[in-house]
C-alpha positions as CSV (number, residue, x, y, z in Angstrom):
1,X,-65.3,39.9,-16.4
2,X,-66.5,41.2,-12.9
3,X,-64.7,39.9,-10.2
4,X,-65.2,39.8,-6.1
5,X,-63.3,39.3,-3.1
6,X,-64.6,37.0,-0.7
7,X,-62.9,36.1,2.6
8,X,-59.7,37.4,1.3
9,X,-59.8,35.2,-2.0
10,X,-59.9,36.6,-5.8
11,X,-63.2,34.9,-6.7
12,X,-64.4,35.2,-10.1
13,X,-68.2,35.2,-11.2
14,X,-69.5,32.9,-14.0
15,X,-67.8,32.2,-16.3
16,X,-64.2,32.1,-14.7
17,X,-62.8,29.0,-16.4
18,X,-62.6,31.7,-19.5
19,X,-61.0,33.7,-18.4
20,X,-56.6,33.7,-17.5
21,X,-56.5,32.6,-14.0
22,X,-53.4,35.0,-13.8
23,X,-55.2,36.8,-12.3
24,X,-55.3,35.1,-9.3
25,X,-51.7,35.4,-8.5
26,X,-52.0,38.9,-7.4
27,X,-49.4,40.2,-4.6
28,X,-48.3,43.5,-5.6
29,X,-50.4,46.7,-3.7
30,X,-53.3,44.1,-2.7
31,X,-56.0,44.6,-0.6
32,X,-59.2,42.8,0.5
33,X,-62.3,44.9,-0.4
34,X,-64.9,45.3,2.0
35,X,-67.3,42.0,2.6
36,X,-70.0,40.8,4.8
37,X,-68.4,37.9,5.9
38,X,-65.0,39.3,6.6
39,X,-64.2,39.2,10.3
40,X,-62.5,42.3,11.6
41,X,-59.8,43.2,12.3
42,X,-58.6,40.7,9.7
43,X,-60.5,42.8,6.3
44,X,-57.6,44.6,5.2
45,X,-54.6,41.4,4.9
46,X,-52.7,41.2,2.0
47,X,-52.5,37.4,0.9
48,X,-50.1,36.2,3.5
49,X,-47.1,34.8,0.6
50,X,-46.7,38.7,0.6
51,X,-45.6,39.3,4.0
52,X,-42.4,37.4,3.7
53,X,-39.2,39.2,3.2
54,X,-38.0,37.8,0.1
55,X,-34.5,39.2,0.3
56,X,-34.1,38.2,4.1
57,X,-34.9,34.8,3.7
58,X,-34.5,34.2,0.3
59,X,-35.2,30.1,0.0
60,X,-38.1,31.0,2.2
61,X,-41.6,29.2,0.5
62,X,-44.8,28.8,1.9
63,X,-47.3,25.9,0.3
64,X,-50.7,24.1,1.0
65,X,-51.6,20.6,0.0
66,X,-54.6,20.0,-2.2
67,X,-56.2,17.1,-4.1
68,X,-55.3,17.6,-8.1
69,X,-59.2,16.9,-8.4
70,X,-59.8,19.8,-6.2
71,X,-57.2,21.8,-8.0
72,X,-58.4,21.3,-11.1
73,X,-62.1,22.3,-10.7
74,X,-60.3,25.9,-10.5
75,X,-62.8,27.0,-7.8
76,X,-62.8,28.4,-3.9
77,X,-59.5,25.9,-2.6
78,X,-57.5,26.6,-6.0
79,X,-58.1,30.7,-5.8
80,X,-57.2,30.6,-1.8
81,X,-54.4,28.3,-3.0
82,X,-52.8,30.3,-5.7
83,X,-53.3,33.4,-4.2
84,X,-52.0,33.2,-1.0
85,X,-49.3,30.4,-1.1
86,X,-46.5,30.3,-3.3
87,X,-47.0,26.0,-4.3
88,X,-49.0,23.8,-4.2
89,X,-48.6,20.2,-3.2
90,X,-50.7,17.2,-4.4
91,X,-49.5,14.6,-1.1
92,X,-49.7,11.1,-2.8
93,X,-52.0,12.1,-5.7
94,X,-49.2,11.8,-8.4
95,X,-47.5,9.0,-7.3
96,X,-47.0,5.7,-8.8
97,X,-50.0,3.8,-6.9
98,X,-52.5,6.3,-8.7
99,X,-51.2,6.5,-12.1
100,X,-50.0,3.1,-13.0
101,X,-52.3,-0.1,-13.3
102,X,-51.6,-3.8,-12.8
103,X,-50.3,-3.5,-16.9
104,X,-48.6,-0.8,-16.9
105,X,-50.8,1.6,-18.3
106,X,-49.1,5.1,-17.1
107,X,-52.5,7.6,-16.8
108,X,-51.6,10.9,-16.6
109,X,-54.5,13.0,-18.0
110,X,-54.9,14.8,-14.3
111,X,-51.6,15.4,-14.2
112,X,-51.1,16.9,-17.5
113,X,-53.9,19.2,-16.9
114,X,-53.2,20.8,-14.1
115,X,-49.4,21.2,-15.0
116,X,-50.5,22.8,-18.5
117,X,-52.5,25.2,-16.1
118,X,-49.6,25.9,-13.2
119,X,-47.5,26.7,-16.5
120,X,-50.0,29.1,-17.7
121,X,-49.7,31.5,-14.1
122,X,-46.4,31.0,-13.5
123,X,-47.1,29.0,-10.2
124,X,-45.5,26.2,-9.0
125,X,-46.1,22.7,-7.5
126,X,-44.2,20.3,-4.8
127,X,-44.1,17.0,-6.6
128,X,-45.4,13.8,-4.7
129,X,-42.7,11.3,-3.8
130,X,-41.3,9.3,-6.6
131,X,-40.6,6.1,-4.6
132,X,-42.1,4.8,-1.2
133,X,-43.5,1.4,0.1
134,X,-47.2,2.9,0.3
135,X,-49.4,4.0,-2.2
136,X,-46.8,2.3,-5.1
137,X,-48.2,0.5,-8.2
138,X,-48.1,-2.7,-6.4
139,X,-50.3,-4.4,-9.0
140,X,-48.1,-3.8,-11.4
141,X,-44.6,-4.8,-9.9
142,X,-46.5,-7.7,-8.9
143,X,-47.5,-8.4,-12.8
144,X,-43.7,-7.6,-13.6
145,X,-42.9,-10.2,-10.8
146,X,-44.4,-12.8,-11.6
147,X,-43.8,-16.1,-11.8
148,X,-42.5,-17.3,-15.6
149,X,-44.7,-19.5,-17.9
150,X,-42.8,-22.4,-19.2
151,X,-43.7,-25.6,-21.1
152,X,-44.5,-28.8,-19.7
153,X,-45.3,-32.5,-20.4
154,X,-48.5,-34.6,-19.5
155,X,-47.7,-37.0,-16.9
156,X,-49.5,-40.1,-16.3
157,X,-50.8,-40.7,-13.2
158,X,-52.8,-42.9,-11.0
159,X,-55.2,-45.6,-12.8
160,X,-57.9,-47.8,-11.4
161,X,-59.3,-50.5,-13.5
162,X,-62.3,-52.1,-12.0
163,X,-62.9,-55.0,-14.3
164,X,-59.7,-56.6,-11.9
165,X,-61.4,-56.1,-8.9
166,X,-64.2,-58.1,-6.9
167,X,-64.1,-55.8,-4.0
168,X,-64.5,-52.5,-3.4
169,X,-62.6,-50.4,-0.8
170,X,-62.2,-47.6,-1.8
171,X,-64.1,-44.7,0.1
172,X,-67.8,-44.4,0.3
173,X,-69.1,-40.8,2.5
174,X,-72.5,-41.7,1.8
175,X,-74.9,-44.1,0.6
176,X,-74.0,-47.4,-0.8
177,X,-71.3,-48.8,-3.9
178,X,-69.7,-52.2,-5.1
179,X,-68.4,-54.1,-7.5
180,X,-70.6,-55.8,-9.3
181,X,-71.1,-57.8,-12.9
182,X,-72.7,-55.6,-15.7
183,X,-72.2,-55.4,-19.2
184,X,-70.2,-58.9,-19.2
185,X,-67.3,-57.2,-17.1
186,X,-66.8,-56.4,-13.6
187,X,-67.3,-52.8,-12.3
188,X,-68.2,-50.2,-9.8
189,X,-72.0,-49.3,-8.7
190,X,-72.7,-46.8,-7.3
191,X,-76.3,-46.7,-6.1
192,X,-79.0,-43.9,-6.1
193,X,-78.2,-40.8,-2.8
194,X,-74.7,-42.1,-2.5
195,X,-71.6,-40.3,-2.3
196,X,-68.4,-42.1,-3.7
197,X,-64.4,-41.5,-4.2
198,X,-64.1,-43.2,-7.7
199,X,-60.2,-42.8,-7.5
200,X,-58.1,-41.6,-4.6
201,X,-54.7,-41.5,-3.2
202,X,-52.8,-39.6,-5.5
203,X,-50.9,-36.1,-4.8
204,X,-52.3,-32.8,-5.5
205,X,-50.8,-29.8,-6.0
206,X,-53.0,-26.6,-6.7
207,X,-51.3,-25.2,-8.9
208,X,-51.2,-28.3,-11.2
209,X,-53.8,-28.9,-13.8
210,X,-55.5,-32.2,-13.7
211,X,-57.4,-34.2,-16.3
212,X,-59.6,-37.2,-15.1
213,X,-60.7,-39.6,-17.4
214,X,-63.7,-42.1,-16.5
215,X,-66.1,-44.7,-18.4
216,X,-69.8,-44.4,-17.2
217,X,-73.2,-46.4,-18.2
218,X,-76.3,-46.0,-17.0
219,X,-80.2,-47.8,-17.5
220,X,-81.7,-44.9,-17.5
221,X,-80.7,-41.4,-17.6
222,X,-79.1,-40.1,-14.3
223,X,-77.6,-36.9,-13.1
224,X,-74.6,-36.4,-10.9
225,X,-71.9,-33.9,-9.3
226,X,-68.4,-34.3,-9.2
227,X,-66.0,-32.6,-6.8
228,X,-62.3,-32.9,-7.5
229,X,-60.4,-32.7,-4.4
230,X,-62.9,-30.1,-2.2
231,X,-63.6,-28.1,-6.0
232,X,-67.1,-28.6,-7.1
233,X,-66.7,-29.1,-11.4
234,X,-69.5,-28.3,-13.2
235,X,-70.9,-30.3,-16.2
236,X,-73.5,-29.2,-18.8
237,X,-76.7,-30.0,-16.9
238,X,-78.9,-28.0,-14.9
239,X,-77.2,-26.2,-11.5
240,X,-73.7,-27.6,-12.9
241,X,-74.5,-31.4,-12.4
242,X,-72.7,-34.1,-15.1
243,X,-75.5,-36.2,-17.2
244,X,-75.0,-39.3,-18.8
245,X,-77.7,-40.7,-21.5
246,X,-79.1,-45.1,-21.5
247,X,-77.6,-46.6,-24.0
248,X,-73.9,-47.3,-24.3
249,X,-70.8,-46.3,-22.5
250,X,-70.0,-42.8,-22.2
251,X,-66.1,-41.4,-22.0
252,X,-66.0,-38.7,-19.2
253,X,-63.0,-35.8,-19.0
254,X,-63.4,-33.8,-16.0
255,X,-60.3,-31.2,-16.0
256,X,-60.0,-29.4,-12.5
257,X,-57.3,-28.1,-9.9
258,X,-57.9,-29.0,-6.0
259,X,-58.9,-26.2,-3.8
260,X,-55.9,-24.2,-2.6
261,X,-56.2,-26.2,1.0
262,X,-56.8,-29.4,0.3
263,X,-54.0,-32.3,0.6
264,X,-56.0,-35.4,-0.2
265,X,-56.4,-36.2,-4.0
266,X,-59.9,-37.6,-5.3
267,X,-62.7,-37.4,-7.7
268,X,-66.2,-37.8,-5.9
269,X,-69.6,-38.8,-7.7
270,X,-72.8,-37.6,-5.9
271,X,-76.0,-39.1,-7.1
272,X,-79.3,-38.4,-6.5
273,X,-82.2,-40.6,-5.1
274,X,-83.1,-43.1,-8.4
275,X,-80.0,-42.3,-10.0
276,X,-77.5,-45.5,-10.8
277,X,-74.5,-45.2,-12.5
278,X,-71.4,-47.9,-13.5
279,X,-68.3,-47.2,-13.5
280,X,-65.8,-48.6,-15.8
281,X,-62.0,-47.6,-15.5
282,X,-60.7,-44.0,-13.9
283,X,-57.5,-42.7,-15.3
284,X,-55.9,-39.4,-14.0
285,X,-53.1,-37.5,-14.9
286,X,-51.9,-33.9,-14.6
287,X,-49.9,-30.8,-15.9
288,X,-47.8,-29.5,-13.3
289,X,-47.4,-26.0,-12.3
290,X,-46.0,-24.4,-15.9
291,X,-44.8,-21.1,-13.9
292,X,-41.3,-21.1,-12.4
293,X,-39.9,-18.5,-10.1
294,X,-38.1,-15.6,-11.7
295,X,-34.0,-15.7,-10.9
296,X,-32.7,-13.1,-8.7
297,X,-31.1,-11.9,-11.6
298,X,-34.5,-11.8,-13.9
299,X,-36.1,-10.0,-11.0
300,X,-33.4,-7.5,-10.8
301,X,-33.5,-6.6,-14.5
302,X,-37.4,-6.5,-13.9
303,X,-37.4,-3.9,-11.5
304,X,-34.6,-1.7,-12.8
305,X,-36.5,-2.0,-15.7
306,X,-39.5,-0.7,-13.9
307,X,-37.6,2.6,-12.0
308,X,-36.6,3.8,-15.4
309,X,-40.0,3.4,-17.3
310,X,-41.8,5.0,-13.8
311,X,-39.5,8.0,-14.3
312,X,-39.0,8.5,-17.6
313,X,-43.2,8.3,-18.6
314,X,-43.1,11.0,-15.1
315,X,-40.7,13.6,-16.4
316,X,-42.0,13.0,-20.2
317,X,-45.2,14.5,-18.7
318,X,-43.6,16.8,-16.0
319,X,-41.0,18.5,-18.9
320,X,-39.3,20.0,-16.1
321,X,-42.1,22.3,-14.8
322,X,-41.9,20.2,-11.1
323,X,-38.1,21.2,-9.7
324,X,-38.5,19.4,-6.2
325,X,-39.6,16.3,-5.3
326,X,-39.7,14.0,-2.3
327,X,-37.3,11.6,-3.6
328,X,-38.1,8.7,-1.0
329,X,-41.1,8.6,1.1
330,X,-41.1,7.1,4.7
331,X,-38.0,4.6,4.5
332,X,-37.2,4.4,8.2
333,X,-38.3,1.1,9.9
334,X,-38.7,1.7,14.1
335,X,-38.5,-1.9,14.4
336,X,-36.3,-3.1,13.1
337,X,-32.9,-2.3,14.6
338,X,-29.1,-2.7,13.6
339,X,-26.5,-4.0,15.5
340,X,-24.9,-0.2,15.9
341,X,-28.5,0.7,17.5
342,X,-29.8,2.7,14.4
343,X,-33.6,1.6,12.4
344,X,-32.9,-0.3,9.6
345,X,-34.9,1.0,6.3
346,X,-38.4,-0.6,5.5
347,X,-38.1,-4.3,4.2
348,X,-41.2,-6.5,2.6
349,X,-41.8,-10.5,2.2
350,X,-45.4,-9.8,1.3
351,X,-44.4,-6.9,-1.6
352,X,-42.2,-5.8,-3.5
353,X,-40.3,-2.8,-2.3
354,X,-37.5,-1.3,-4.0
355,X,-35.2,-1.2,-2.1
356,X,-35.2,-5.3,-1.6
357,X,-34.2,-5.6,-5.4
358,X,-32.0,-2.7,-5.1
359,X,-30.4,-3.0,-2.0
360,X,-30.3,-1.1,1.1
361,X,-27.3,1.3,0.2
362,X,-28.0,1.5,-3.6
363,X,-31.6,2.4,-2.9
364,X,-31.4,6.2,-3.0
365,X,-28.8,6.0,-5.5
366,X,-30.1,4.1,-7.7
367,X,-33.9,6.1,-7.6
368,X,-31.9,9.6,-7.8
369,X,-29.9,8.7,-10.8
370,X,-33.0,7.5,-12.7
371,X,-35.3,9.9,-12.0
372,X,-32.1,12.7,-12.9
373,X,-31.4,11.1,-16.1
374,X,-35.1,11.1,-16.7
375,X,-35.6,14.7,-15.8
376,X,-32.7,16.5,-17.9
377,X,-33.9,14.3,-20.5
378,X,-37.2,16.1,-20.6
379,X,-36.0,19.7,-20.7
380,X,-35.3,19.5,-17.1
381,X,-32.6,22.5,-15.9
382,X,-30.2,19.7,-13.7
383,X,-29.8,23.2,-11.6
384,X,-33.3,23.5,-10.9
385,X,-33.7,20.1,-9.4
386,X,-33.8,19.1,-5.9
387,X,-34.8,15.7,-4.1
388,X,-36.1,15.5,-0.3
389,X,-36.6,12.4,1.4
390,X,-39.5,12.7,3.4
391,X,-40.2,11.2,6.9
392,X,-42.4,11.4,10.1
393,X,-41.8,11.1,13.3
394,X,-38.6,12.8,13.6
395,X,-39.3,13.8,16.7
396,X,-38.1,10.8,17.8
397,X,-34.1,11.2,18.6
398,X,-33.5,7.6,17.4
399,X,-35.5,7.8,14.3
400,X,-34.4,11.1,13.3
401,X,-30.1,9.6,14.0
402,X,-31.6,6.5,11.8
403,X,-32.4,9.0,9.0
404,X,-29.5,11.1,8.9
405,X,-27.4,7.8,9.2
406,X,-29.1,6.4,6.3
407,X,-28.8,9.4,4.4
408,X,-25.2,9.4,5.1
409,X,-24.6,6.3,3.8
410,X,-26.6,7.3,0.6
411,X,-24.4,10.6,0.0
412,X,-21.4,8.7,0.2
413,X,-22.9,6.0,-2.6
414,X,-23.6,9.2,-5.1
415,X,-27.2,9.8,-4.1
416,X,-28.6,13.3,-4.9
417,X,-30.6,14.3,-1.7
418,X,-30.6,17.7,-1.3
419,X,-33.1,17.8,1.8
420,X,-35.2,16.5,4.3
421,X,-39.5,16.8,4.4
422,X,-40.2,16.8,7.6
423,X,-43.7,15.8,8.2
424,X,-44.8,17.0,11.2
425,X,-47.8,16.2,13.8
426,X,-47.8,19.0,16.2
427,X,-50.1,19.7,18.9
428,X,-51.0,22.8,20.8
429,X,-52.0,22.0,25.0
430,X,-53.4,24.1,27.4
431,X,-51.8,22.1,30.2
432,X,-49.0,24.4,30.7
433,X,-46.6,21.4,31.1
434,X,-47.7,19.4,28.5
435,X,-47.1,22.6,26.1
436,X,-43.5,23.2,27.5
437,X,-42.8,19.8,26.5
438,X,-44.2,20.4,23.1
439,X,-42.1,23.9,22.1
440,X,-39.2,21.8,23.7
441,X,-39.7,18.8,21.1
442,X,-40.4,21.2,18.6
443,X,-36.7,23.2,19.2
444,X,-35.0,19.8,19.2
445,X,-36.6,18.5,16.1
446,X,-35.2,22.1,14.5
447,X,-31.5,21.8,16.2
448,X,-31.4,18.4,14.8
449,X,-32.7,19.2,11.6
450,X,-30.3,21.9,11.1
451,X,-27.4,20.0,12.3
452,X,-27.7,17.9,9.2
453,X,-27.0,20.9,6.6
454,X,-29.6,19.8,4.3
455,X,-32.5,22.0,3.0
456,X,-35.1,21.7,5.6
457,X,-38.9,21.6,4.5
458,X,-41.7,21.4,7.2
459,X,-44.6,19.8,5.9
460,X,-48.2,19.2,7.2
461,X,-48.0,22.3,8.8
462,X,-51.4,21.7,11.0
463,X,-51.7,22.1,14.6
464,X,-54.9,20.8,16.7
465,X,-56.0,22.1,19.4
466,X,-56.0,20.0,23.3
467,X,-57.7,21.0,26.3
468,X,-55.8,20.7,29.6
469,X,-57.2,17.0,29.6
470,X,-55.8,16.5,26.6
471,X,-59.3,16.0,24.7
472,X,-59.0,17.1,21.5
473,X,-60.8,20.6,21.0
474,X,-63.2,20.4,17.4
475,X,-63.7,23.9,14.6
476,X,-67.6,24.2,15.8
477,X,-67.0,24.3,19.4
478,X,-63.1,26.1,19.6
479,X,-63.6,29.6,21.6
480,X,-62.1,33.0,20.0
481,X,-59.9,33.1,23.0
482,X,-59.0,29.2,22.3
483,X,-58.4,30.2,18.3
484,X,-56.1,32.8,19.8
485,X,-53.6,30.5,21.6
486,X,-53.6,28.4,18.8
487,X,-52.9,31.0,16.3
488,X,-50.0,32.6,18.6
489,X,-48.6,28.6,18.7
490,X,-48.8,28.7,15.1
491,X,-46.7,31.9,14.6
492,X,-44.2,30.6,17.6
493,X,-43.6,27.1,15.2
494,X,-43.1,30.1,12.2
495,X,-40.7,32.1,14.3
496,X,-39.0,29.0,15.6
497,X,-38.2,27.9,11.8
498,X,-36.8,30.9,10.3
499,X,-35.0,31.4,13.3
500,X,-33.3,28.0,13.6
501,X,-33.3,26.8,9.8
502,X,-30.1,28.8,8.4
503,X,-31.9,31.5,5.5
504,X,-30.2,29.5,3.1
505,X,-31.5,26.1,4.1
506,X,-35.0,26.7,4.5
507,X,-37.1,25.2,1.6
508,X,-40.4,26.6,3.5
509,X,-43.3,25.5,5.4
510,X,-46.3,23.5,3.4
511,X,-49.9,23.4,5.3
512,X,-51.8,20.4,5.6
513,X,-55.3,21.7,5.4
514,X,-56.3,25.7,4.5
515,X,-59.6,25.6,6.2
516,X,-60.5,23.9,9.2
517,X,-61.6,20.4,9.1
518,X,-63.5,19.0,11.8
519,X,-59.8,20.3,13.6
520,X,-59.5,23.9,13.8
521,X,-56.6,23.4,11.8
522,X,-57.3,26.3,9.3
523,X,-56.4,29.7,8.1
524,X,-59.8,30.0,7.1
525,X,-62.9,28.9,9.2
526,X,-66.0,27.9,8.0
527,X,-69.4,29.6,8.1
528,X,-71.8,27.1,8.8
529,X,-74.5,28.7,6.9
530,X,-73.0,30.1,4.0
531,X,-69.8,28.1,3.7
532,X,-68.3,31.0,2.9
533,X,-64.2,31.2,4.1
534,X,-63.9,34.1,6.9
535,X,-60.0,34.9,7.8
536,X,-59.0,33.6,11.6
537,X,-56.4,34.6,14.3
538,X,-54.2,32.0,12.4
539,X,-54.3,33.8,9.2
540,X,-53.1,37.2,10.5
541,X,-50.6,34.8,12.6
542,X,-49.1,33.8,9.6
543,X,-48.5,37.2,8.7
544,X,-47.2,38.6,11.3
545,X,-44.8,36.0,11.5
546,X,-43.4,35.3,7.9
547,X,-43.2,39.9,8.0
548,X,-40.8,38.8,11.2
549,X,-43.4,40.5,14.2
């Protein structure tokens, strides 16, 4: 099989699925041959996972993020991907939200495939967090939630006999109706283009089933609608509308539930012009609501049940072949605050969150254990494992002392949490004071991080670019002078890490995006013609800096 190098990546022609995409994972005496679209002076890089000192720093990692679809395809991002960053991470691609439907139903085809593949090279991959509030099989904790069916009795309810009345006064919203004398008996008319409540005055409830029973005769035939308490209820004739046949006296069952607003309880008949009808007797009745609220109790069984099924069908796939996870994704709520000034953790009324069935302090606990259990289970090394909790925003003081509280609190309830994702969202200024305030936030976010002793994981590891205005500066319009600055901020953040992160603490960087989006956020730029990837500033920053220069 020939192969190419293009922009620094180990292409290969056609044919390439057929061929061991070991291959790809080449560090050892590499270098880029000659192409027309490398930039100099950037042609003779080695891919930039080789330029860090291993035995210096030797927890040191660097990762991108990719979709598993993009992954998978095994084409330009995978090659740039494999080759030049030592994992790969998915963001919320494999979590719970994506793989489980509203019954159950745990798909993880994507997942298997490209974890059959990582295990063929020898790479590795950062797993997506396990538990979160976003992007969690709501459908299905809903389903699991749900209100219990029980059984239930008929109950009679309202009746209205009009053979016992002379008068009518019940509600008319159109048109004309009375009691009148027909068929030997006394009973309701209801005229031709008239609009009557047969029977009102009862209580509705919308969850409640109810079954309306009525006696109708008619000269000729005639065609009606019926609306039960604002719902329209369709009959057999044309456009939904109830027909009733000359002749003798026809038994009616309308069965219906009120609309979800309405409070008034009544069965309405709407003729049409010509069309008379006589009305005998109404009965109505109902079966109440035959859910009931699941117990506390019920719910908490439900969920637990839940946790362990979510991690054991994970690591039954995963087989241990994903070591590190974010354990617990986002928890910190900014506003909500406790009485000793810290954020609470993330609470729902609208969903159901974990941590509302498991309890604030029990929450990481409780996910850890499961997902533990679950992973030695399935060939898992307990060694290998480690759990982050992930979080943005820590650049906040308050919300990064919130965190460390919280995962306090968790240690000291038996939680395994090894480290801390920090998701960053940094920003590069040409407004000298506006980038002195940045590098200062930046070496506070790292003091802080390394006060807490955990492994310390940057991720997102994209930088955009602001003019002195503070307008964002885009890829197609970013000068080589601009691309500079920002590639000389991007090995600064680098330096700042491995410099303030203890060696043994640092669980590495992770990028957000290898090429440049609309953002000149990339290693790579973007030939507008050929879309071909040509190294930038930023990829030679990245060595440089990871090589310690």
């Amino acid at each position: 099989m020939n192969k190419f190098i293009r922009n620094g990546l180990l292409i290969l022609a056609a044919g390439a699925l057929a061929v061991s995409c070991a291959d790809y994972n080449v560090t050892d005496d590499f270098t880029a041959a000659p192409d027309p679209t490398f930039v100099e002076p950037y042609k003779d890089l080695a891919p930039i996972k080789s330029y860090i000192d291993r035995a210096q720093y030797p927890n040191m990692s660097l990762g991108t993020t990719l979709k598993v679809v993009d992954f998978n395809k095994q084409e330009l991002a995978h090659a740039a991907a494999v080759t030049n960053f030592d994992y790969v991470s998915f963001g919320t691609n494999l979590m719970s939200g994506t793989i489980i439907n509203e019954r159950g139903v745990m798909n993880f085809l994507d997942m298997s495939d490209l974890l059959t593949h990582v295990e063929e090279i020898g790479y590795e991959v950062y797993g997506s967090p396990l538990f979160a509030n976003a992007n969690q099989a709501d459908g299905w904790l809903s389903t699991l939630t749900a209100p219990i069916e029980i059984p239930v009795d008929f109950v009679e309810g309202k009746t209205v006999d009009y053979n016992e009345m002379t008068t009518f006064d019940g509600t008319v919203d159109k048109g004309s109706a009375s009691i009148v004398n027909y068929d030997d008996q006394n009973v309701l008319k209801i005229n031709g283009a008239s609009s009557v409540r047969i029977i009102e005055g009862f209580d509705v409830d919308p969850l409640a089933k109810f079954t309306t029973t009525f006696w109708a005769k008619v000269d000729k035939e005639a065609t009606f609608t019926i609306t039960f308490s604002g719902n329209k209820v369709d009959g057999s004739g044309t456009d939904g509308k109830w027909v009733v046949k000359p002749g003798k006296w026809n038994k009616l069952v309308v069965e219906a539930q009120s609309a979800p607003d309405e409070t008034e309880g009544y069965l309405r008949i709407e003729t049409g012009r010509g069309n008379v009808v006589y009305i005998q007797k109404v009965q109505i009745g109902y079966f109440p609501d035959n859910h009931r609220p699941q117990t506390e109790k019920e719910i908490a069984d439900t969920i637990n049940y839940a946790l362990n099924a979510w991690c054991d069908g994970l690591m039954k796939i995963n087989a241990g072949r994903i070591k590190s996870f974010d354990l617990i994704d986002e928890p910190i709520d900014t506003k909500a605050v406790l009485d000793n000034g810290m954020y609470d953790i993330k609470h729902s009324t609208e969903k159901i969150f974990w941590q509302d069935i498991l309890g604030s302090e029990n929450y990481a606990p409780a996910v850890s254990r499961a997902a533990s259990a679950a992973y030695q289970k399935y060939e898992g090394n307990p060694a290998d494992l480690r759990f982050f909790i992930s979080e943005a925003g820590l650049d906040d003081p308050q919300k990064m002392a919130s965190l460390n509280y919280w995962i306090h609190i968790w240690d000291a309830h038996g939680a395994k949490i090894d480290g801390i994702n920090a998701k960053l969202d940094l920003n590069y200024s040409e407004d000298p004071a506006t980038q002195a305030v940045n590098e200062a936030t930046l070496i506070s976010l790292l003091d802080n991080l390394a006060a807490t002793g955990k492994l310390i994981r940057l991720s997102n590891f994209d930088i955009k670019y602001k003019d002195a205005e503070g307008a964002n500066v885009t890829a197609k319009d970013i000068t080589e002078a601009q691309r500079q600055q920002l590639a000389d901020y991007y090995g600064y953040v680098i330096k700042c890490y491995m410099n303030k992160i203890p060696h043994d603490k640092q669980a590495g960087l992770c990028k957000g995006n290898m090429a440049d989006t609309t953002e000149p956020v990339g290693l790579w730029s973007i030939d507008s013609k050929s879309k071909d990837w040509v190294r930038n500033a930023t990829y030679k920053a990245f060595c440089d800096a990871l090589s310690g220069k």
